[in-house]
C-alpha positions in Angstrom: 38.4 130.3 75.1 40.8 128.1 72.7 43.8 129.7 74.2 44.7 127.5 77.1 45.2 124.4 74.7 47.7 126.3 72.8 49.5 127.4 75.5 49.7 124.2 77.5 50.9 122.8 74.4 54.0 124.9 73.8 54.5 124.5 77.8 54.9 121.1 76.7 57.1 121.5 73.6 59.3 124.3 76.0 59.5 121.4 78.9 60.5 118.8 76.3 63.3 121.1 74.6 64.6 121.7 78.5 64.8 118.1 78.6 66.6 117.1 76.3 68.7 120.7 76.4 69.7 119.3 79.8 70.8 115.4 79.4 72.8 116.5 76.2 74.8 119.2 78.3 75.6 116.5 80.6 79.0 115.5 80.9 78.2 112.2 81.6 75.9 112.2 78.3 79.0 112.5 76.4 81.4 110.2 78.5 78.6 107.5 77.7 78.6 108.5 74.2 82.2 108.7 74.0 82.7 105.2 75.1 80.4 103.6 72.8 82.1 105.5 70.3 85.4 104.2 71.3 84.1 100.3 71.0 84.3 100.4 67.2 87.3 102.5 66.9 89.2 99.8 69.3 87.7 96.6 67.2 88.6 98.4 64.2 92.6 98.8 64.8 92.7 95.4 66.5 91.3 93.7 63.4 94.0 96.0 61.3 96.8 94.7 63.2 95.6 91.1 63.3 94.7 91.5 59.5 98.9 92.2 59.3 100.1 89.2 61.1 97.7 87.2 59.0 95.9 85.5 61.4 92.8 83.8 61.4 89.5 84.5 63.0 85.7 84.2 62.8 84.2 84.9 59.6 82.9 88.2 60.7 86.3 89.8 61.6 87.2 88.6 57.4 84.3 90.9 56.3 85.1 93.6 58.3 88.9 93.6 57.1 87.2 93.5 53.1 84.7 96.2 53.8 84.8 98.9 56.4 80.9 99.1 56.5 80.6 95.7 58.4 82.5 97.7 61.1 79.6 99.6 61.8 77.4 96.1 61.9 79.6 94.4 64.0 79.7 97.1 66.6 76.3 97.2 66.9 76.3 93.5 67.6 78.9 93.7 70.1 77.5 96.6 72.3 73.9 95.4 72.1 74.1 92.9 75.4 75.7 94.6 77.5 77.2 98.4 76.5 74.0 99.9 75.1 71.3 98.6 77.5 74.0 99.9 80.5 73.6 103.5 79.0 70.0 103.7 78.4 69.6 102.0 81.6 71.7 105.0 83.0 69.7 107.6 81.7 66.5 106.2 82.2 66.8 105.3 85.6 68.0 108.7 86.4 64.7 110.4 85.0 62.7 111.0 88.3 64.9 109.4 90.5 67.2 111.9 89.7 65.4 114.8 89.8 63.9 113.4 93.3 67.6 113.4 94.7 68.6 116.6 93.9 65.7 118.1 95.5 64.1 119.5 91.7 61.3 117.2 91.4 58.8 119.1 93.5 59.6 122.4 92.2 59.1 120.8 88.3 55.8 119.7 89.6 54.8 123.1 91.1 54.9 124.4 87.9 51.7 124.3 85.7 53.1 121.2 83.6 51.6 118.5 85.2 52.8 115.0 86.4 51.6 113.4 83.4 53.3 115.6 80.8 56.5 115.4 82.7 56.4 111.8 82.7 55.9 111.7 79.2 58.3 114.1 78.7 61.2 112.3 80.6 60.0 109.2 78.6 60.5 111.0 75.2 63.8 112.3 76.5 65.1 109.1 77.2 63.7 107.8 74.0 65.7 110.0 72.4 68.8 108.9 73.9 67.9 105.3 73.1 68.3 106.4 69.2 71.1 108.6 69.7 73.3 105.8 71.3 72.8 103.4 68.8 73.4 105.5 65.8 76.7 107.1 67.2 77.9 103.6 67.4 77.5 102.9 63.8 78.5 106.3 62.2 82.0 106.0 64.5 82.0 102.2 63.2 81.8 103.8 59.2 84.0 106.7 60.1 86.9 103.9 61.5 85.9 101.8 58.4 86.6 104.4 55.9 89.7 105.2 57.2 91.7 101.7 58.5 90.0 99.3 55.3 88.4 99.3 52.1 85.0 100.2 51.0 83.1 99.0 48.0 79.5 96.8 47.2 78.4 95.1 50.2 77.8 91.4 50.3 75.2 90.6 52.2 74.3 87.3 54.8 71.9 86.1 51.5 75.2 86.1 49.5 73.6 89.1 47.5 75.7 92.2 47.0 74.2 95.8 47.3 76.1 99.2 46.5 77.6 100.8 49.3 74.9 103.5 49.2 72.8 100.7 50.2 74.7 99.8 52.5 74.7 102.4 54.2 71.1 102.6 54.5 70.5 99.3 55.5 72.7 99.8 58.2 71.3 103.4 59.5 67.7 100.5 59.5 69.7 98.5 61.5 70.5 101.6 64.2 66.9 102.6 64.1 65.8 98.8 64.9 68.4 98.6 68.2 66.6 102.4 68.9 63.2 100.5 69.0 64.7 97.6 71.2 65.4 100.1 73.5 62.3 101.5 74.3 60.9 99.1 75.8 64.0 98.7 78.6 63.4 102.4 79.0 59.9 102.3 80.0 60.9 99.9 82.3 63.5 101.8 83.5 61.1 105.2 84.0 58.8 103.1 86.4 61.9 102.3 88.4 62.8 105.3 88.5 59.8 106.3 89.8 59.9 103.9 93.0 63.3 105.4 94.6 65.2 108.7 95.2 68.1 106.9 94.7 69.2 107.5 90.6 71.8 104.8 91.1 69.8 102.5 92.6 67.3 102.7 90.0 69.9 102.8 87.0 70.9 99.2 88.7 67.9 97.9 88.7 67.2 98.8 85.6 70.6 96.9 84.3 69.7 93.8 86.4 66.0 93.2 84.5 68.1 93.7 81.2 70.6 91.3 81.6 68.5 88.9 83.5 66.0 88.9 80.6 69.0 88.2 78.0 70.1 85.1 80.6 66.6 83.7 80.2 66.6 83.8 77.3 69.2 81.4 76.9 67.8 79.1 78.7 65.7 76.1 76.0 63.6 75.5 79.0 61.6 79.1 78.8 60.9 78.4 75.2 57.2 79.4 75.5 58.5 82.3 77.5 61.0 83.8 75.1 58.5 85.7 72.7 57.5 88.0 75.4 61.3 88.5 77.0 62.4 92.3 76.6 65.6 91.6 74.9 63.9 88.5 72.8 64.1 90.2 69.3 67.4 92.3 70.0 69.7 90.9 67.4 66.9 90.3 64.9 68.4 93.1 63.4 70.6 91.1 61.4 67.7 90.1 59.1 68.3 93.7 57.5 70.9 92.4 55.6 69.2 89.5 53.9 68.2 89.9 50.6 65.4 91.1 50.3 65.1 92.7 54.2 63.2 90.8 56.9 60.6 94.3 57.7 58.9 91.6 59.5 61.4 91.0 62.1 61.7 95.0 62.8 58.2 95.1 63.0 57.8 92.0 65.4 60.3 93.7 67.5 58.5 96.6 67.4 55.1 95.1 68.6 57.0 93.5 71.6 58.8 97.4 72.2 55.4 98.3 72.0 53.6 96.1 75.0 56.7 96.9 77.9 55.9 100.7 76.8 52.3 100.3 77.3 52.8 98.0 80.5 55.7 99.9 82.0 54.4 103.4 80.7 51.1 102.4 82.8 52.9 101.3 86.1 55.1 104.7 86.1 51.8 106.9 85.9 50.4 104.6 88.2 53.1 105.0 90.8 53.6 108.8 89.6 50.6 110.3 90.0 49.8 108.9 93.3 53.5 109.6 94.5 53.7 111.8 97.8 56.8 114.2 96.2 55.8 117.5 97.8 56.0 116.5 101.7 
């Protein structure tokens, strides 16, 4: 009589592998990939030819030119507005839009796994991305760092200096806390994705909300609005390399990551499992 739990289970552990399997054997998974690779590698040999002619610069492009790790730091920075929340918002607006499109989302939902585990799945999929995106930034932003400056004890924004081990760590903390900040924009872009057939429409859309929730937060007139902004706590991750780290700030950030899942997660089932897919 126990038997169906364990076998629904591994259904779900078989979809999720599928899942995945699938958006890392896309092409455009790798192009993405690829380019936010490249960022680093192209701020890294600018700053080494600039650092030739001697020229000046913010005080950030300095550090980077004394220690190859703040490579990796500053590439995260850089792609956070704009570069990262365009992939995620990519894959996580093609997650039922896409499958609607190509005709595959009613057969999916024929089979026994259910239109709540495939939501979930596609969430965890996406979530999976969000990480993977993040943290291929900063290892091509050591790799570049290695190889165009010097490495050595890392000197941190407290004035402190760590061992490059340390570093290092702090810094793979840093790529796990732009992982979280993701989440929540791929919840949100999961319930859009659940409102059209059309994957590019829905990856838009999904683009829009993030950049139009980094333009308000500019703005000093939303001040009572900011803490609850999706992209609000984005760049806290720089309090990672105070001495001693700001956990607070990571876990602040991800409390907020927390309520868009919950909200968002709730308005995709919502919309989902009242969805008319099979006519």
């Amino acid at each position: 009589m126990s038997s169906p739990e364990p076998s629904r289970g591994r259904l779900g552990l078989s979809l999720l592998g599928t899942e995945i399997g699938v958006l890392f054997r896309r092409r455009r998974t790798w192009a993405m990939l690829a380019a936010l690779a490249a960022v680093p590698v192209l701020v890294g040999v600018a700053i080494r030819i600039s650092s030739r002619g001697g020229g000046g610069g913010p005080v950030f492009i300095g550090q980077i030119a004394g220690n190859g790790l703040f490579l990796g730091v500053a590439a995260l920075v850089l792609t956070l507005p704009l570069f990262l929340p365009l992939a995620i918002g990519v894959v996580a607006g093609d997650t039922i839009a896409g499958e609607a499109s190509q005709g595959t989302l009613r057969y999916l939902l024929v089979a026994p796994a259910g239109r709540t585990r495939l939501l979930v799945v596609k969430f965890i999929g996406a979530g999976v991305f969000a990480f993977a995106a993040p943290f291929t930034v900063a290892v091509a932003g050591v790799l570049t760092g290695l190889v165009l400056f010097p490495v050595g004890p890392v000197t941190l924004l407290s004035g402190d200096q760590v061992p490059y081990a340390e570093g290092l760590l702090r810094l793979a903390a840093m790529a796990a806390y732009v992982g979280v900040a993701m989440l929540g924009l791929t919840a949100v872009g999961l319930f859009v994705s659940t409102l059209t057939d059309v994957p590019v429409g829905a990856m838009a859309a999904t683009v829009v909300l993030a950049i139009a929730s980094e333009v308000l937060d500019q703005l000093p007139q939303l001040d009572a609005l900011h803490p609850f902004l999706l992209s609000d706590s984005w760049l806290g991750l720089v309090d990672l390399l105070r001495q001693p780290p700001v956990w607070s700030t990571f876990g602040t950030n991800a409390l907020l990551q927390l309520g868009y899942v919950v909200v968002f997660g709730a308005l995709a089932y919502g919309r989902f499992t009242t969805r008319d897919v099979l006519a």
